[in-house]
N, C-alpha and C positions, 0 to 999 in steps of 0.2 A: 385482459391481456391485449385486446386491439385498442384498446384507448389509449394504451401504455406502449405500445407498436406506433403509433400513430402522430403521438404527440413529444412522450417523452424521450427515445433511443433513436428517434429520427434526428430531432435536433441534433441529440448526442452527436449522429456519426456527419449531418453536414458540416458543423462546424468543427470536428477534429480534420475535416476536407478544409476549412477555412486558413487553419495557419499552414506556415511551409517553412521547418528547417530542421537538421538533424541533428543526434549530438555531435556525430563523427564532424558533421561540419560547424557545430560550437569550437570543436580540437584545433580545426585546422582554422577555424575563425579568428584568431589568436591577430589574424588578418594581414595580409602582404600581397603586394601583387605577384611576387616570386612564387610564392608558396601557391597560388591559384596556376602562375604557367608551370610549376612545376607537375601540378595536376592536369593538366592538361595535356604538357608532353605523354604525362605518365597513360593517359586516356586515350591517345591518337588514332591506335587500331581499332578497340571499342568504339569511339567516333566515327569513323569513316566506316566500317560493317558491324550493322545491327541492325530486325526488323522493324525498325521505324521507317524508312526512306527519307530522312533524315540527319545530322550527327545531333546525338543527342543518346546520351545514357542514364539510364532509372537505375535507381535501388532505394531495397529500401529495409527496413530489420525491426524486430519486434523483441521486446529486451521484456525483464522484469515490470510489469506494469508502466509501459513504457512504448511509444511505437514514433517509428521514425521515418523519413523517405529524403530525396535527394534528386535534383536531374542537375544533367552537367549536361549543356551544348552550346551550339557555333550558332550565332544568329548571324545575318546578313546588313547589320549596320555597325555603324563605325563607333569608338567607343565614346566619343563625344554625345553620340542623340542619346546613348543607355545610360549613359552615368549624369548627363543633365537633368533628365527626364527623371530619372529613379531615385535619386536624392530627393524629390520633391513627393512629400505626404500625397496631395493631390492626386498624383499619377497611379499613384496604388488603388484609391476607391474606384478608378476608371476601370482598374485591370479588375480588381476584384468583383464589381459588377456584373465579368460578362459571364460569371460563374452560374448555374442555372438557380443555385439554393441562396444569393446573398442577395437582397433584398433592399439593400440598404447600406451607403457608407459615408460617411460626412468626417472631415477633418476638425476636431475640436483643440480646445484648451488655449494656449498662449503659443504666441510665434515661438518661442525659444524651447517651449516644452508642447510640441504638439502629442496629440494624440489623434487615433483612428474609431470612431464608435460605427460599428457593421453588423448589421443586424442581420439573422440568418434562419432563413424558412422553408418551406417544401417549394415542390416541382409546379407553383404554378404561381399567380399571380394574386399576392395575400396582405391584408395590410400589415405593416409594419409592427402594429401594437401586438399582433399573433406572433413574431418571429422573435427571436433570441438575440440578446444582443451582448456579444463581448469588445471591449474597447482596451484597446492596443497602443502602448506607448511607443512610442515611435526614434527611434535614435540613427544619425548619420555618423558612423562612428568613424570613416574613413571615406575623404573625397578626392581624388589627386588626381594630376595628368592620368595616371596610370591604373588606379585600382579606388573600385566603391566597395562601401562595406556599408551595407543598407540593414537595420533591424527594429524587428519590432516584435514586442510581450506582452503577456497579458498574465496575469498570475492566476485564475481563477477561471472558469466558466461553465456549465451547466452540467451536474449529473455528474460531480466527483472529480469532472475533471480539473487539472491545471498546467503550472508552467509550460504556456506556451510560448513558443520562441518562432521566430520568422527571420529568414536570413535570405539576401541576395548579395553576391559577390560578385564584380564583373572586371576582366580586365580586356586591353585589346591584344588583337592575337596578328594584326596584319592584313591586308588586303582589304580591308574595311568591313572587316568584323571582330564582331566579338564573344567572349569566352564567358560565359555566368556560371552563376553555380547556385541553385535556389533548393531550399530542403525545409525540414520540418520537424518537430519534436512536441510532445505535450506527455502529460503523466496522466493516470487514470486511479480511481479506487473503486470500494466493489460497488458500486451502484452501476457507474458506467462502465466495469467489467461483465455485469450481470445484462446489461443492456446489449453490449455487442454478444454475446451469448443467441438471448434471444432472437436478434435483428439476426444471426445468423444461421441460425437456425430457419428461419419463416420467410421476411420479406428478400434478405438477401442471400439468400441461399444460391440461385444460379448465378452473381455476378461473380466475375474473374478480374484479375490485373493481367501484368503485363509477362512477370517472370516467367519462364517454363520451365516446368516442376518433369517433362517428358513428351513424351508419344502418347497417345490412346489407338487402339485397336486399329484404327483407318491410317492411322501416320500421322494423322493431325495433334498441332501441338498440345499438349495439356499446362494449362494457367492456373498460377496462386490463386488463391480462395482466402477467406478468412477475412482475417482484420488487414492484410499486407497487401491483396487485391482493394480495400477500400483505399489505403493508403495511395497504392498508386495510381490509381484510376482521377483522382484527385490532385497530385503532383501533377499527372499530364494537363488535366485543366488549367491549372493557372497556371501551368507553361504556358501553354498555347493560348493561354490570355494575355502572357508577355509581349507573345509574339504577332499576336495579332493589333494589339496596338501599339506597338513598332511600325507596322506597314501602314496603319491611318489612326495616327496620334489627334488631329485634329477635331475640337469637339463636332462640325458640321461634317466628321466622318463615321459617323457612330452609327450608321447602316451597314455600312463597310466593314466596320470593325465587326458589327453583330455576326453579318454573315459569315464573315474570316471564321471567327471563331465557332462558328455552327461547321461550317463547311472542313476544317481542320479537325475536330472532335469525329464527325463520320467516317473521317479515314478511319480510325479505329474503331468501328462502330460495338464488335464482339462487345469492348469494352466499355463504351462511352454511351452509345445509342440508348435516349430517356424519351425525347418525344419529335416531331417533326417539326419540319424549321418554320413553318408558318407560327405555329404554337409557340414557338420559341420566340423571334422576333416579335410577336403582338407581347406576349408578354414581356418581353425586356421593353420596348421601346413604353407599355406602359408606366413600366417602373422607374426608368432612368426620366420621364415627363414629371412623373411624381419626387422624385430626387430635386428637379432643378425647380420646383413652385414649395417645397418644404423649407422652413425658415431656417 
């Protein structure tokens, strides 16, 4: 059982943290810039009060062998740096990187049909041939003045799982920002049903997400558990990996960006907190060294 703890349902549940998009937001994927500001308006009070200190709203739902998540918010750049930046494969291995379990992400295949290959490992600094690797097709389905429709699949990846889908949607909202919409979906069977079982049972037993399910005794909030707590604990990261390299996209900012992103993850610590930021930066800036000497 610890070997099987360890090796096997760990991978499982980093890389279902790996992709990001929903069905709800396949529905509405259908894709429009209208159809995102109409989500938007529709989201306005959500946005402006909610405990993030932030605008930025999570959800996320658990269906028939089936889990999903979503964040909607207001970033602080104009729609031109997001929809330049995020049409390009490239930008995503950067964002993905600053995740603590990805290990690895290199843009493969032909200009016209890229693909994404991301390898994906535990909490420390591991070589690449130990880590899981699913490779994600990559499509720009929609790029305009007005509105991105960013996605990427993978049909398959470890321990039962599949159909994975990645979607980001952004349009501009005014002032010089802008509106995304980033979410997640992948299916499961019983292998990797029987793995989140156990993972949650043992090693993840105390972590929470973000929802509050009520009060506990003291008045302090009570948080989703389960498989919906891993979901969203995961959506906030690669949010907050969006956003952090928004504020220092440039490669000679990659201290900046680490720390952004360590420093942004502790706001939520309940949630987020895995190891200290020393630990963190030695190992990323190891692995992003090894990223740029790997052929």
């Amino acid at each position: 059982m610890k070997h099987f703890l360890r090796h096997g349902l760990f991978v499982f549940f980093i890389v279902v943290g790996s992709a990001l998009v929903s069905q709800a937001a396949q529905a509405q994927s259908a894709g429009s810039a209208d159809a995102l500001n109409a989500q938007f308006k529709a989201m306005t009070a959500r946005l402006d009060r909610n405990p993030f200190q932030r605008k930025l709203v999570l959800e996320s739902k658990e269906g028939s062998n089936q889990l999903s998540g979503d964040i909607y918010a207001v970033v602080d750049h104009p729609f031109g740096e997001v929809g330049n930046a995020f049409k390009l494969p490239g930008t995503w291995c950067s964002v993905l990187m600053l995740h603590l379990n990805t290990k690895y992400c290199a843009v493969t295949g032909a200009a016209t049909a890229p693909m994404l290959a991301v390898s994906i490992g535990r909490k420390f600094d591991q070589p690449v041939a130990d880590a899981s690797r699913v490779d994600f097709r990559y499509q720009v389905k929609s790029a305009s003045a007005g509105y991105l429709d960013v996605e990427l699949d993978a049909p398959s990846g470890p321990m039962s799982t599949r159909d994975y889908r990645i979607l980001l949607e952004a349009t501009p909202i005014g002032g010089g920002q802008t509106f995304i919409h980033l979410g997640y979906s992948y299916g499961y069977g019983t292998a990797a049903r029987l793995a989140m079982q156990a993972y949650l049972g043992t090693l993840g037993s105390d972590k929470v997400g973000f929802t509050t399910t009520g009060k506990d005794s003291a008045g302090a909030p009570d948080y989703i558990g389960g498989v919906r707590g891993v979901v969203e604990r995961n959506t906030m990261r690669y949010y907050l990996a969006i956003d952090a390299w928004l504020d220092a996209p440039a490669p000679q900012q990659l201290d900046k960006r680490l720390m952004a992103w360590f420093d942004a993850t502790e706001q939520y610590a309940r949630q987020l907190h895995e190891m200290s930021r020393d630990d963190y930066l030695s190992m990323k800036q190891s692995e992003f060294r090894r990223l740029a000497t790997s052929p």
